[in-house]
Structures are given as C-alpha cells and as structure tokens.
N, C-alpha and C positions, 0 to 999 in steps of 0.2 A: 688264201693262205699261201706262205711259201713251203715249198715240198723242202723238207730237211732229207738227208740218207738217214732214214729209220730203221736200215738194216746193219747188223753190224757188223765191222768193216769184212771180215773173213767171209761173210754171206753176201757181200754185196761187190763179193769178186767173185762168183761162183763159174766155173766150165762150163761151155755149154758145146755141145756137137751142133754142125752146119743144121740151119733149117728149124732151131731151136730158140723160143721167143726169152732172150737175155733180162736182165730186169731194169725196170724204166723209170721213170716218173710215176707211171700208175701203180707198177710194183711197191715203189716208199710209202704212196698215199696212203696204199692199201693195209703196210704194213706200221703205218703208227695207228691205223682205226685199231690193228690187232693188238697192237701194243696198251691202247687207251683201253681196251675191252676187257685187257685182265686179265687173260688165262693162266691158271695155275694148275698144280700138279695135279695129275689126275683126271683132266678133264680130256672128253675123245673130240677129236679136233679134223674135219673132212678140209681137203686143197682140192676145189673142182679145176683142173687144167690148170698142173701144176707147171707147168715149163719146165725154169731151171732148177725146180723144187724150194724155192727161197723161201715164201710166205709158211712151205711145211717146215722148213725145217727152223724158221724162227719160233712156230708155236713149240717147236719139240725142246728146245733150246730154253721155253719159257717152264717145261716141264709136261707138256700134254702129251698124249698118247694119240700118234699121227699117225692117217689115214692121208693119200694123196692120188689122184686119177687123172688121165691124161689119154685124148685118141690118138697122140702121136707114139710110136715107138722111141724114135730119135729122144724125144720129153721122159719117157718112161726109162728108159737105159740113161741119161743126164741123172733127173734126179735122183735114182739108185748111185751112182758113182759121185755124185756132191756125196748124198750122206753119208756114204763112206768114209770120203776127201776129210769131212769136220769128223769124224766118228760118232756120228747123231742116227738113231734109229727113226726111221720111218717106211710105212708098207704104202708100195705104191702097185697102184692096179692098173693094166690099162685098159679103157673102154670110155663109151661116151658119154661125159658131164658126170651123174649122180649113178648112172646104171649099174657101174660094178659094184658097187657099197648098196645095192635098194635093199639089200635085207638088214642093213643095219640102221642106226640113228646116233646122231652125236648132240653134243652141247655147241658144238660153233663149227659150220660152215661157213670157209672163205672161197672168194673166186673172183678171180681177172682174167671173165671171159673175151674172146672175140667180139671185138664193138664194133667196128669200123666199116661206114657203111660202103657199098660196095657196087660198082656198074655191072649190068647185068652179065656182061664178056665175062667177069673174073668170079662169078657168081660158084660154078662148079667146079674151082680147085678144092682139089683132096689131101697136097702133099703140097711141101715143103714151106718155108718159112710162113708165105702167106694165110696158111690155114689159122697161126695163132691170132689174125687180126680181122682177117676177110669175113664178113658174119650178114649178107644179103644186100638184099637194096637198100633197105632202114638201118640196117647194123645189129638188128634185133633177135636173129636168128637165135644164136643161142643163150641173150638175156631173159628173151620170155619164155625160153623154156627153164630155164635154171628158176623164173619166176612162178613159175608153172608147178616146179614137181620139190623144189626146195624142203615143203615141209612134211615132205613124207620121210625125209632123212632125219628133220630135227625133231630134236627130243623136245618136249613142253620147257617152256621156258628157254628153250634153244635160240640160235641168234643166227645168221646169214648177216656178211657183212660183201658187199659188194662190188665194185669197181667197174666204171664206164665211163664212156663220154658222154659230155651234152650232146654231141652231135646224131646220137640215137634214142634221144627223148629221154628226160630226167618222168615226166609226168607220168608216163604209161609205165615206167615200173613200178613208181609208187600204188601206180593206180593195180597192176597183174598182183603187185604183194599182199594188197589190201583183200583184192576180191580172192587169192588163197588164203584169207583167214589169219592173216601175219600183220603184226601191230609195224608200221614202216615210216621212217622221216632220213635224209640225208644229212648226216656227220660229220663228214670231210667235205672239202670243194677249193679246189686250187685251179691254177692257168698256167696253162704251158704254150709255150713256143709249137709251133704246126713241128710235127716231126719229116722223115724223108716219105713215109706213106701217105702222109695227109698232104704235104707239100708239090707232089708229085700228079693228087687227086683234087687240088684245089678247083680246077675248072671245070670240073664235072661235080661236084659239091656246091657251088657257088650254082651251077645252073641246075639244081636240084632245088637252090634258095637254102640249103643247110649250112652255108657258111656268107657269111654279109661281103661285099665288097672290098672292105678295108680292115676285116679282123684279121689278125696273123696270130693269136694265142686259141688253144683249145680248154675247155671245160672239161676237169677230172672231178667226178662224183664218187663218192663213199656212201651205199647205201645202206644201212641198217636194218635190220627188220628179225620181229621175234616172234616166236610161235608162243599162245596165251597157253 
C-alpha cells in the first residue's frame, strides 16, 4: 500500500528535542491501523515509546483517554510539551516499554518499537537518537518483549496494534503473539525507500542475507493482535 499522512496536519509537524525519534513512514502506517480501529470516547488507550507523542495524541484527539511511556527523558519532556503545544491531555510516564502502566490494563495498545537490526559495536548504546531504532542483532530486542508481556496490559478483548519491519521477521511475532494467547494476523504492509539508517547499514545487512542484493525499498508491517 501507499503510506498517506494519516496524521493530521498540526500532529504531523510536531517539535521534537535533539535525539528524539520524529514521525516517519512507520509513524502514518501505524497511525491509519489506529484510525481503521475505531477508537472512540472513553476508551484507555497505552503509546509504548511514544517519541514525539504523535500516535498519543491522535487516539486523544479521537476521544480516548491516553496513557503514553517512553525510556527516554528527551521523549518524555517532547511529548509533555506537544500536548500542551495542540492543548490535548495526555499522562506520560517514563520507564521501560509496558513497566510503568503493569498495574493497569487498557482497551488498545499501540507501539513503534525499535526494530532495526543492529551489528554488534552498536549493540549497547543507551542514549541519544539511536536508541529509538537500534533493537539488537535481529532488531527484536524489544519486539519480543512488547510480544512477551503485551497482554498483561490488555483488557479482554483488548487489541495491540503494532509496527516493524520485515527486516526483523514478520513470522516470529505472529508466532510470540500467538503462543501469549492473543488471536494475531498483519493489517497494514507498505514499502518504503531504505531510510539514512538502513542506507548507511546496507552492507552489514546484505551480509547478514537480511537485505537481497538489489532491494533498495523496506517492509512496514501493522501487526494486530487481540486478547480472547
């Protein structure tokens, strides 16, 4: 599919402070699944890594009652000062993935985690821009855990809607969601041009065998998945 700006336009200029992951291709993808999912008033709405708070403050925008987490501060002070910026309420926490909110449960968790697989040198950055993308040797670092602890957040009949690349296995999430007991199939799926990270990392990817010789577009996945 072609990625449209499915944000709208005041959220899809949002501020961001240095070292802060701005919104992309995967951000729109992510945020028409949100859009096709329906949220309406009333419903509590989780952003795992929320960046520039985009994806929160669209569900807030749509009426829900927004919850948004982030291990960067830089991300946590951003998204506080967007929703200010639109005058849109949303509580953001910061800590890692699902950890600050464990005592709660929502109707829809979203997340555009760090996919991007990674050579081993760059493996233990902590800080700055890299961290919103850098996610291990496979990229999976913090897909299988988001895959992992997901439905301890969701409410029954709750929904994770999720965002990656192909280049860190569409199969083994479907496969992590399943065996957490969550009914899961991919929604969205578009192709994008290699960005500056992936473009940069081509020849260490290529001799991984993760990227073929003469592909220059990437795989954005929308992964769904519900709790019975």
């Amino acid at each position: 599919m072609t990625i449209t700006a499915a944000l709208p336009q005041r959220l899809g200029e949002l501020w961001t402070l240095p070292g802060v992951y701005a919104p992309q291709a995967d951000t729109h993808l992510l945020a028409q699944a949100l859009r096709d999912e329906g949220v309406t008033a009333g419903m509590d709405v989780l952003d795992v890594g929320t960046g520039s708070g985009a994806l929160a403050l669209l569900a807030a925008r749509m009426g829900a009652r927004v919850s948004a987490t982030d291990i960067s501060w830089r991300a946590v002070a951003t998204a506080r000062i967007n929703a200010a910026r639109v005058g849109t309420r949303i509580r953001v926490r910061r800590g890692d993935l699902t950890a600050p909110m464990a005592d709660r449960t929502f109707d829809l968790v979203v997340s555009n985690p760090p996919y991007v697989p990674t050579p081993d040198t760059r493996r233990t950055a902590t800080r700055g821009a890299a961290v919103a993308w850098n996610a291990g040797h496979t990229g999976r670092q913090a897909v299988d855990r988001i895959c992992a602890h997901s439905h301890k957040v969701l409410r029954p009949h709750g929904v994770l809607l999720m965002v990656h690349s192909g280049l860190c296995g569409v199969e083994p999430t479907l496969r992590r969601l399943t065996e957490a007991g969550l009914s899961c199939s991919v929604t969205e799926r578009a192709y994008v041009p290699f960005g500056p990270v992936l473009t940069e990392r081509l020849p260490w990817l290529r001799a991984q065998g993760l990227v073929g010789a003469h592909e220059d577009k990437e795989e954005l996945v929308v992964v769904r998945a519900e709790r019975s």
